[in-house]
N, C-alpha and C positions, 0 to 999 in steps of 0.2 A: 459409435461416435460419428458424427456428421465429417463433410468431407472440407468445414469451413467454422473458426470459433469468430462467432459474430456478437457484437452487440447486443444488450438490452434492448426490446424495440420500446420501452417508456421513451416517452414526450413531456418535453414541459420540466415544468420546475417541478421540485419534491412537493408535495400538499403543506397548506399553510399548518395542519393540525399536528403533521409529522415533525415539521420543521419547531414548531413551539412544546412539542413533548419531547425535545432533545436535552431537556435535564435529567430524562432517564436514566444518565449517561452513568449520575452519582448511584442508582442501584446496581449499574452493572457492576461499576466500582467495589460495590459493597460486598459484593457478592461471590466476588475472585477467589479471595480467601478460605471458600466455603467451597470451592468446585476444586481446591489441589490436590486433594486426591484422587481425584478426576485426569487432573492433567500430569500425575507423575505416571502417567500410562505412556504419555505422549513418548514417541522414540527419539533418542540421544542422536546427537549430529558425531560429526568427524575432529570438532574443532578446528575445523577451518574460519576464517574470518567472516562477521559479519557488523555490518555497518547498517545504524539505523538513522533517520533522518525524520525528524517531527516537523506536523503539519505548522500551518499558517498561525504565526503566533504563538506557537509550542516552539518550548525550550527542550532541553537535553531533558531536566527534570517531568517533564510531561512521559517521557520514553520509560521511569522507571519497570512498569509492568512489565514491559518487553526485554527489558533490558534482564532483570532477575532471573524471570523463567528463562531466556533462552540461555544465559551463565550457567543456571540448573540442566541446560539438555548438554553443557558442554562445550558449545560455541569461544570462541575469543571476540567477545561481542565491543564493537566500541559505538560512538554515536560522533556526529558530524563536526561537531567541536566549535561552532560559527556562532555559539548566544541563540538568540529568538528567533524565528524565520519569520522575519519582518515582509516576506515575497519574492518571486523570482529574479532578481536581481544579479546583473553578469560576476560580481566580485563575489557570491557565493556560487554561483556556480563554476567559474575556475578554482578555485579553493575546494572545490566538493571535487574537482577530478582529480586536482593533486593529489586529496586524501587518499582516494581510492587507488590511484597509482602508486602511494607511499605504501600503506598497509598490503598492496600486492606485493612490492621489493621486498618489507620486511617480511613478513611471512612463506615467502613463497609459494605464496596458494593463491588462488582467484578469490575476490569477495564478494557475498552473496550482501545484497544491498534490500532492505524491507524499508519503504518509504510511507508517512501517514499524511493522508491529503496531501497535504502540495508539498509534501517532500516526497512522494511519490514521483510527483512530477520531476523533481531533482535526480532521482534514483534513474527514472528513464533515463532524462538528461547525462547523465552518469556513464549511464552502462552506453547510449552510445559514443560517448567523448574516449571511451577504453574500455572496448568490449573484451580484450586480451585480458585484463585484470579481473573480470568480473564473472562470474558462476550462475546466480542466477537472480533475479529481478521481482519481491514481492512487495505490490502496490496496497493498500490499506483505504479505501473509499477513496484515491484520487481519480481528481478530472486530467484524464489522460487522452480522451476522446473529443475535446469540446470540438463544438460545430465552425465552420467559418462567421455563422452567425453570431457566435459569441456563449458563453456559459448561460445557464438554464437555473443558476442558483439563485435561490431566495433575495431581492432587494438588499436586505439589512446585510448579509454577507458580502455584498460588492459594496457596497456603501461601508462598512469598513474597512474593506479590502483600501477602496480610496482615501480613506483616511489614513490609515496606517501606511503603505507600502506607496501607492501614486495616486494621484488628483485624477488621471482619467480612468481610473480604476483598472481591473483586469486586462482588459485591450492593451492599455501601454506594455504590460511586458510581453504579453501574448507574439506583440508584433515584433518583439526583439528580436533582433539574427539568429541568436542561440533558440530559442520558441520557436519561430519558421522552421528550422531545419529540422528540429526533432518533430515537428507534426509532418516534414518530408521524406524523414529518415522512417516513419514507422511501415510497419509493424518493427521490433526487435529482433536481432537474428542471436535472439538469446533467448533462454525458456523462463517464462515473464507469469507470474499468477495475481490476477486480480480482484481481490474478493473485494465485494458489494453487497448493499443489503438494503432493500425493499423499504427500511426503515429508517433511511440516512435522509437527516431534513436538510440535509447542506448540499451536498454536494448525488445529481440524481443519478439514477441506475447508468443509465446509456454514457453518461460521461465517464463512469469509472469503470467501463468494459471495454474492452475493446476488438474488432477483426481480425484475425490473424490465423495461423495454422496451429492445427489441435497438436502437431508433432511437440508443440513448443512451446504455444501461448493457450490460454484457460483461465476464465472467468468463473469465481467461485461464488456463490451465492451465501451470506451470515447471516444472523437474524441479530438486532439491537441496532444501536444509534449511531451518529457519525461522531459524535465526543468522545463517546464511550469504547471505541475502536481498538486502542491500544490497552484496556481491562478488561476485552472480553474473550471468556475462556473459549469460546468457539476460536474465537481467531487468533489467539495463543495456540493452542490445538494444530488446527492447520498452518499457520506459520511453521513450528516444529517438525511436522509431517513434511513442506514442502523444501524446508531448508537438507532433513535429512536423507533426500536422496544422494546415492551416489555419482559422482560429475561425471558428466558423458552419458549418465541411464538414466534419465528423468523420461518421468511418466505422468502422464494426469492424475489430481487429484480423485481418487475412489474412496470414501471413506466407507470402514470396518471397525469392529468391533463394539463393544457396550460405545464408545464416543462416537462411531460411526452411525450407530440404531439411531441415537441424542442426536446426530446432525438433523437426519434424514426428519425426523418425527419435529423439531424447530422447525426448519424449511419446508417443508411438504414437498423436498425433491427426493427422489428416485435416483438423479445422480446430477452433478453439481451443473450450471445452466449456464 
């Protein structure tokens, strides 16, 4: 293990070609059903809390995949409760701390927070608004890294992004108070995993990795589409694996076994990058 976990060094936007074969997303989809027994290998959690948070424009019902399987590992899984994530927006994100400060009171346990694209972004947001409350940090294809220059994604994604959420698109929230501090607060002084994947037309490699120290933080490489995020059994898999460490002995992601052989042989890594 290097003595630094850095960045994707990709440039640029996703490729136009990757970006318009992201209806891939509905075979991933199709295909979950078909890998469960695959994934009842995956290791059971503690039942401690975990909070899940859908990307831009996902609702709660977008989270179902995650939502099942990780009920299946055992989890007390709930989701952010706010409707659609119309964009970062300050009135969801005080409401996303409370929640995660409520579910810490009640249960008495830290909650581990899985965010999908820009609820990712939230999840960060999150863990540093109440690091106390929180266990650990897995991001799903978020832009957790953007540049000072600005995001790298495709036209048509900011150009909705503008339509739906603000008129000056991504920049307007970027530059909110809450957005500044967390791109001054990073790295996390919490153990954060950020899987990515070479195949995500939305949102590119470099933006959903991030710097940080290997003791803690780790960028996981997937293989499939950025839609298809929250239905694929790779990253069900490793969600599972990252949630169910024990708090306080988190270690990087190493994948074993017959789904570890599957990682390796999808990715063409040796061990996760």
């Amino acid at each position: 293990m290097g003595t630094m976990t850095t960045r994707h060094p990709h440039t640029g936007r996703p490729h136009a070609l990757i970006t318009a074969l992201e209806w891939r997303a509905f075979g991933e989809a199709a295909l979950l059903p078909w890998m469960l027994p695959l994934l009842a290998m995956a290791p059971h959690g503690d039942g401690h809390p975990v909070l899940l948070l859908p990307g831009f424009m996902g609702s709660e019902a977008s989270l179902v995949g995650l939502e099942l399987f990780l009920r299946s590992r055992g989890y007390a899984v709930e989701t952010w409760g706010l409707g659609r994530n119309v964009g970062f927006h300050p009135r969801h994100a005080k409401a996303l701390e409370q929640k995660i400060r409520h579910l810490h009171h009640q249960s008495g346990r830290t909650v581990s927070l899985v965010g999908w694209s820009l609820g990712g972004v939230f999840a960060l947001y999150g863990a540093h608004q109440a690091p106390e409350a929180v266990r650990c940090v897995v991001t799903l294809g978020s832009p957790v890294s953007v540049d000072p220059e600005g995001s790298a994604s495709p036209p048509l994604v900011k150009a909705m992004y503008r339509l739906i959420a603000h008129p000056v698109g991504p920049a307007a929230h970027a530059m909110q108070p809450r957005a500044r501090k967390l791109r001054e607060r990073q790295p996390l002084p919490l153990p954060m995993s950020c899987l990515y994947s070479l195949g995500d037309g939305v949102v590119p490699p470099q933006e959903a990795t991030i710097d940080g120290d290997p003791a803690r933080h780790e960028n996981i490489r997937v293989p499939g589409s950025h839609l298809g995020l929250g239905f694929n059994a790779a990253v069900l898999w490793i969600v599972a694996d990252r949630l169910a460490q024990p708090e306080g002995q988190w270690r990087p992601f190493e994948p074993a076994g017959p789904l570890g052989w599957a990682y390796r042989l999808l990715t063409h890594a040796g061990a996760p990058a």
